[in-house]
C-alpha positions as CSV (number, residue, x, y, z in Angstrom):
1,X,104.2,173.4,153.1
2,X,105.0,170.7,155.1
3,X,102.3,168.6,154.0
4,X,103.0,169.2,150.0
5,X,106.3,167.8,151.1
6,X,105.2,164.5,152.4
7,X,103.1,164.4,149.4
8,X,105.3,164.9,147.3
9,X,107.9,162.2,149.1
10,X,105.1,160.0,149.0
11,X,104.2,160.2,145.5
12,X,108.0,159.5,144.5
13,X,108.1,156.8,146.7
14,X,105.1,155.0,145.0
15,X,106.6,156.1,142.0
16,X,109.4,154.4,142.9
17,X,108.3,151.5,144.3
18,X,105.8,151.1,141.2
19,X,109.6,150.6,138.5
20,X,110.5,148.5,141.4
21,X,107.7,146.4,141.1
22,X,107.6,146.6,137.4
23,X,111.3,145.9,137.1
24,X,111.1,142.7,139.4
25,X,108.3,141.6,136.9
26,X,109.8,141.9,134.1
27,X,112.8,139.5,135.7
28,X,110.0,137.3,137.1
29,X,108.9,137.0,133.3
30,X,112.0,136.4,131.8
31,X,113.1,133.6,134.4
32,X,110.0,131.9,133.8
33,X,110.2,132.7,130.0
34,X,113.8,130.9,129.8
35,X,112.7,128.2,132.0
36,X,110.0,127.6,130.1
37,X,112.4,127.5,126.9
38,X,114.7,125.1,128.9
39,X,111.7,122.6,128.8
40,X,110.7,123.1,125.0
41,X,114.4,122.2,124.3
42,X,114.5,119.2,126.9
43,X,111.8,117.7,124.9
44,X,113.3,118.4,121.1
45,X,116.7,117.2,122.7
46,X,114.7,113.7,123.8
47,X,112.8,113.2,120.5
48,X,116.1,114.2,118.6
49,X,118.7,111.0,121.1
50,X,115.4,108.9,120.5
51,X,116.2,109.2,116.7
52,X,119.7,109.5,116.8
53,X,120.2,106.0,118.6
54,X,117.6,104.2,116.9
55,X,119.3,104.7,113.9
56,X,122.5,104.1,115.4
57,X,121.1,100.9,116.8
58,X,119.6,99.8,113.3
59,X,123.2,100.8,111.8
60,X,125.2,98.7,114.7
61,X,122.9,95.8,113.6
62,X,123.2,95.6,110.2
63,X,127.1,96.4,110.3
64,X,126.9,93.3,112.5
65,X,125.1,91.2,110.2
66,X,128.4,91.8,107.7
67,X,130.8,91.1,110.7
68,X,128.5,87.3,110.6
69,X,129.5,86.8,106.8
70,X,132.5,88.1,106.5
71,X,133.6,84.7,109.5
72,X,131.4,82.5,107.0
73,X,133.3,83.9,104.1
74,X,136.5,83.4,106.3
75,X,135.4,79.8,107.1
76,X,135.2,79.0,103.4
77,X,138.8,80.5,103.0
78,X,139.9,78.0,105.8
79,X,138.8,75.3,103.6
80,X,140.5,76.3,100.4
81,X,143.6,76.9,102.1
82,X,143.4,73.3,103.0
83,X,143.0,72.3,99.6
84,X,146.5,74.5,98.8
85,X,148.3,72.4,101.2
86,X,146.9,69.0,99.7
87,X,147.8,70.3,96.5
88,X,151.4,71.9,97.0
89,X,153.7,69.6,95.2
90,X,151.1,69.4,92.1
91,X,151.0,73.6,92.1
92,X,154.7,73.4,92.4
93,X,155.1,71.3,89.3
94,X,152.3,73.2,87.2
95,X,153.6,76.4,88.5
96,X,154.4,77.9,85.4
97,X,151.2,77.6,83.9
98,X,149.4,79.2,87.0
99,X,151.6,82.9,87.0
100,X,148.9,84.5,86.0
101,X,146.1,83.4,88.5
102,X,148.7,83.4,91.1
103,X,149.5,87.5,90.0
104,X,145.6,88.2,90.1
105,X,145.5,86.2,93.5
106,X,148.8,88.1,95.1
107,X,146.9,91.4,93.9
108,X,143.5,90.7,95.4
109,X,145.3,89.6,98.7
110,X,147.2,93.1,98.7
111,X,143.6,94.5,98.4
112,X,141.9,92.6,101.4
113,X,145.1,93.6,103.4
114,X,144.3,97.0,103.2
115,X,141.1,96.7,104.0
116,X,141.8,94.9,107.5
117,X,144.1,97.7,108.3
118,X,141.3,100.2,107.5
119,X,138.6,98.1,109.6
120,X,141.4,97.5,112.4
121,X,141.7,101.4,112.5
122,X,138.2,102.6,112.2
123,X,136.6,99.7,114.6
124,X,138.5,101.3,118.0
125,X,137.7,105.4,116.4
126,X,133.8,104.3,116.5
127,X,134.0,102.9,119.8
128,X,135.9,105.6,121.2
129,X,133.1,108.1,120.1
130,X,130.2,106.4,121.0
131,X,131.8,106.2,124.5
132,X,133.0,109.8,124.8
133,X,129.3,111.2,123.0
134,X,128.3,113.1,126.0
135,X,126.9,115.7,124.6
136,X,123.4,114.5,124.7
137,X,123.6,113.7,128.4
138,X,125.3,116.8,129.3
139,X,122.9,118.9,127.1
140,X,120.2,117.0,128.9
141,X,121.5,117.9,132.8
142,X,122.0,121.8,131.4
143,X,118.9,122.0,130.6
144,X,116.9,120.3,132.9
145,X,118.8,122.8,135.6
146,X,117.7,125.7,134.0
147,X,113.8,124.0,133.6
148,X,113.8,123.0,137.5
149,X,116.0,125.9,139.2
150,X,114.3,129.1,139.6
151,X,117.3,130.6,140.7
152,X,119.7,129.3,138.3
153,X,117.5,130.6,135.2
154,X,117.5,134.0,136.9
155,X,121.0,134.0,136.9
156,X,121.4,132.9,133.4
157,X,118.5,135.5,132.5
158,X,120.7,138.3,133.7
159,X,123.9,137.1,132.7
160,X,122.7,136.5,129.0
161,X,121.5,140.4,129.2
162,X,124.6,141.6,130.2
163,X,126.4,139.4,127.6
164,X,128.9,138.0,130.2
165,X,129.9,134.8,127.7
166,X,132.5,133.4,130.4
167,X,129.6,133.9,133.4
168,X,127.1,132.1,131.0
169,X,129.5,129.1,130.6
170,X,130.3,128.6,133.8
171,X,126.7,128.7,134.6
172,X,125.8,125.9,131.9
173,X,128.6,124.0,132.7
174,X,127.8,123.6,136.4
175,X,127.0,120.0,137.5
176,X,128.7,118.7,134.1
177,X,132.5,118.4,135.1
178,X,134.3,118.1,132.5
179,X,132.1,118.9,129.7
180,X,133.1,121.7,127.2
181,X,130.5,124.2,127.0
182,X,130.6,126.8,124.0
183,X,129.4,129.8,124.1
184,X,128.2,131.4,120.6
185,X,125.8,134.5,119.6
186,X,124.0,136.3,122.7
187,X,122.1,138.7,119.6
188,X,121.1,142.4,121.8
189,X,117.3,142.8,121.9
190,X,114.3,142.5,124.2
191,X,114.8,139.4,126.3
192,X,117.6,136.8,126.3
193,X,118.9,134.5,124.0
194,X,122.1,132.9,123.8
195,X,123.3,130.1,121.4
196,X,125.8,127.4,123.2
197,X,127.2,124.3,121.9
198,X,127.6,121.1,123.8
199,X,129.7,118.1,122.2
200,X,128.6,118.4,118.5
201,X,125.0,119.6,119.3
202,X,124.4,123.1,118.8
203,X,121.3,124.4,121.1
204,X,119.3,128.4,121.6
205,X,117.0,129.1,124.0
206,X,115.2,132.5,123.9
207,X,112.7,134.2,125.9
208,X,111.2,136.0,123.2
209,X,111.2,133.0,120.0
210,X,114.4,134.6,118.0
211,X,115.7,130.7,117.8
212,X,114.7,130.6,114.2
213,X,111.5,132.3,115.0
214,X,110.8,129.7,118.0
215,X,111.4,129.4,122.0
216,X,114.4,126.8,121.7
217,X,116.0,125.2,118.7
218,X,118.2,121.9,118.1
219,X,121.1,121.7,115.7
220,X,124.0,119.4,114.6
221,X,126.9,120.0,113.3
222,X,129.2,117.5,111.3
223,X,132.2,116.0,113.3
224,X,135.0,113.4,112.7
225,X,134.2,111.9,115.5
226,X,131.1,111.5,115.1
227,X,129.4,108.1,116.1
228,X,126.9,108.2,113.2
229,X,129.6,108.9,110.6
230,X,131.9,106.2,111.6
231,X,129.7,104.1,111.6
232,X,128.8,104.4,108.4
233,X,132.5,104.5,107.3
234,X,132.9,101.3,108.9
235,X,129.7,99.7,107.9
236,X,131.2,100.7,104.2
237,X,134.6,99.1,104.6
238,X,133.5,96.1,106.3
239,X,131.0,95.8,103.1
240,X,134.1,96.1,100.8
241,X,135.5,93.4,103.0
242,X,133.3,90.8,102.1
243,X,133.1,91.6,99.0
244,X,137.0,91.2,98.2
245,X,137.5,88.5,100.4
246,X,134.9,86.4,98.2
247,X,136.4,87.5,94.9
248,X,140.0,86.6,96.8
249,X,138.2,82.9,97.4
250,X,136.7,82.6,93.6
251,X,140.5,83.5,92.7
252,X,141.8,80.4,94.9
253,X,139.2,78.4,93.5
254,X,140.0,79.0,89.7
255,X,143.6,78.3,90.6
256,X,143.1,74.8,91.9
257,X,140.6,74.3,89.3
258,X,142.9,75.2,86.3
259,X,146.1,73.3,88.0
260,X,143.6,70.4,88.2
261,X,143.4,70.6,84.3
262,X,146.9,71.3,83.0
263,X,147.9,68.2,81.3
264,X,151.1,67.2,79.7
265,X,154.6,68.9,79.7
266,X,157.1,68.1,81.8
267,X,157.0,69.3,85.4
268,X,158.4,73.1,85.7
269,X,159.4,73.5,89.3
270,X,161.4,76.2,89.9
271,X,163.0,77.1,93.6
272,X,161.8,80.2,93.3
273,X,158.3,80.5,92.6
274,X,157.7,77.6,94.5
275,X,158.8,79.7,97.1
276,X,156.9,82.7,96.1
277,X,153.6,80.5,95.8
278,X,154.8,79.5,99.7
279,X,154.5,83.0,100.7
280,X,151.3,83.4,99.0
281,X,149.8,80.3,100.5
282,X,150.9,81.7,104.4
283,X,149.3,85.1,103.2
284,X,146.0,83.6,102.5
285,X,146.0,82.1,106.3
286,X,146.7,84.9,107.6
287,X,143.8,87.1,105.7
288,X,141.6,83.6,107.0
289,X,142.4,84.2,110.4
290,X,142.3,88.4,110.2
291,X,139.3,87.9,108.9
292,X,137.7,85.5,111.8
293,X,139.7,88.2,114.5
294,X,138.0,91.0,112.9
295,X,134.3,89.5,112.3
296,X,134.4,88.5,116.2
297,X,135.5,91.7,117.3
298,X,132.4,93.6,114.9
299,X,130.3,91.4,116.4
300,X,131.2,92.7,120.1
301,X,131.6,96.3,119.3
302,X,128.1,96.4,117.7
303,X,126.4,94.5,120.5
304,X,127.7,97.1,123.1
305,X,126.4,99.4,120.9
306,X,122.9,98.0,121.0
307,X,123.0,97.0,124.3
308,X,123.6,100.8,124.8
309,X,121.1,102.2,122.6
């Protein structure tokens, strides 16, 4: 009898220690299954910043480029304000003749003022972002942890598994102070998977492929902030700059040339519009020199931005 019982005892502890074994398997797999995820998505995530800032890069160049001509553009309005001082008193005489150009000209300047302010608000926006854009560095520490650090994965592993969304972020976000780290779908199942967002990129990692049928995916969703999108706003208006600014210059140009044909009559000056055309004249400097402000600082923001890239 007494030997049936140590048997017996025996064969449940084998029995036991044979789940134990299986169970501590089965974690062994999964760690090494989300590490190995971890890895997959290190690589998308450097293929995918490789991308992302050589089009950035090509982007900060060519907005650049339009920074250059919009100061030669500015330069040419330098000169032609020159001529409206040289010409002043004979403007002033012919003054009535010229209300119409000077209308189209007034207009036009309204239109380039606008667009300063627009460039003057967006220019600081883009820099902003592409300073605070952490999320590719961050989601490139998080990762790399989870690839290298046995122990970490594990802990993920089982946190994932129980669905503990606060002890999965604070797992991700360890060693990236002061990066936000959300946590989205942890979908029930065999294995773990979890979906987490980092800045605007949008990463799962899974240890049995149920990121749209693969190990790890890479997402991105649209953001006001983002670098790409301002850039492209920016690269937009300062495009719209030139372009007005040389229509406001062919404008200055068919004033002088039609006050250098109005013949005849006696000379019209008036207090008033000779006033107004006064204004006009100091707005035109002033666009000239916003202008040559703005093209300069273009110029700087985009080579930081390549210098970056």
């Amino acid at each position: 009898m007494k030997r049936k019982g140590i048997l017996l005892a025996a064969g449940f502890l084998g029995l036991a220690l044979g789940v134990t074994g299986a169970t501590m398997q089965a974690r062994a797999d999964t760690t090494d299954a989300l590490g190995d995820a971890a890895s997959t998505a290190l690589q998308k995530l450097d293929q995918f910043a490789a991308k992302e800032w050589a089009r950035l890069k090509e982007d900060a160049r060519a907005t650049r480029d339009l920074g250059v001509q919009l100061n030669s553009v500015a330069e040419q309005s330098a000169l032609l304000s020159d001529r409206l001082k040289n010409q002043k008193s004979e403007l002033e005489q012919k003054i009535s003749a010229l209300d119409e150009q000077i209308k189209k000209l007034k207009e036009q300047a309204d239109k380039l003022t606008i667009i300063h302010q627009k460039i003057t608000e967006l220019l600081p926006k883009f820099m902003n972002a592409v300073d605070g854009d952490q999320g590719s560095a961050a989601s490139e520490q998080i990762l790399a942890a989870i690839s290298q650090d046995r122990v970490k994965a594990g802990r993920l592993a089982d946190a994932i598994e129980r669905r503990s969304a606060d002890e999965v972020s604070s797992l991700l976000r360890r060693g990236t102070e002061g990066v936000r780290v959300q946590i989205g779908e942890m979908p029930e199942g065999e294995g773990a998977t979890v979906n987490f967002r980092v800045g605007n990129l949008v990463h799962c990692l899974s240890t049995n492929k149920r990121c749209r049928g693969a190990a790890s995916s890479l997402g991105k969703t649209p953001s006001r902030d983002d670098p790409d999108a301002l850039l492209t706003q920016l690269h937009s208006v300062v495009t719209a700059a030139n372009r007005e600014a040389a229509t406001c210059n062919k404008q200055v140009e068919e004033l002088l040339a039609k006050a250098t044909a109005t013949q005849g009559g006696p000379p019209s000056t008036n207090a008033d519009r000779a006033a107004d055309l006064q204004r006009l004249m100091a707005r035109l400097v002033t666009l000239q020199s916003n202008s040559t402000q703005l093209s300069r600082e273009i110029a700087a923001a985009m080579d930081r931005v390549i210098r970056r890239t």
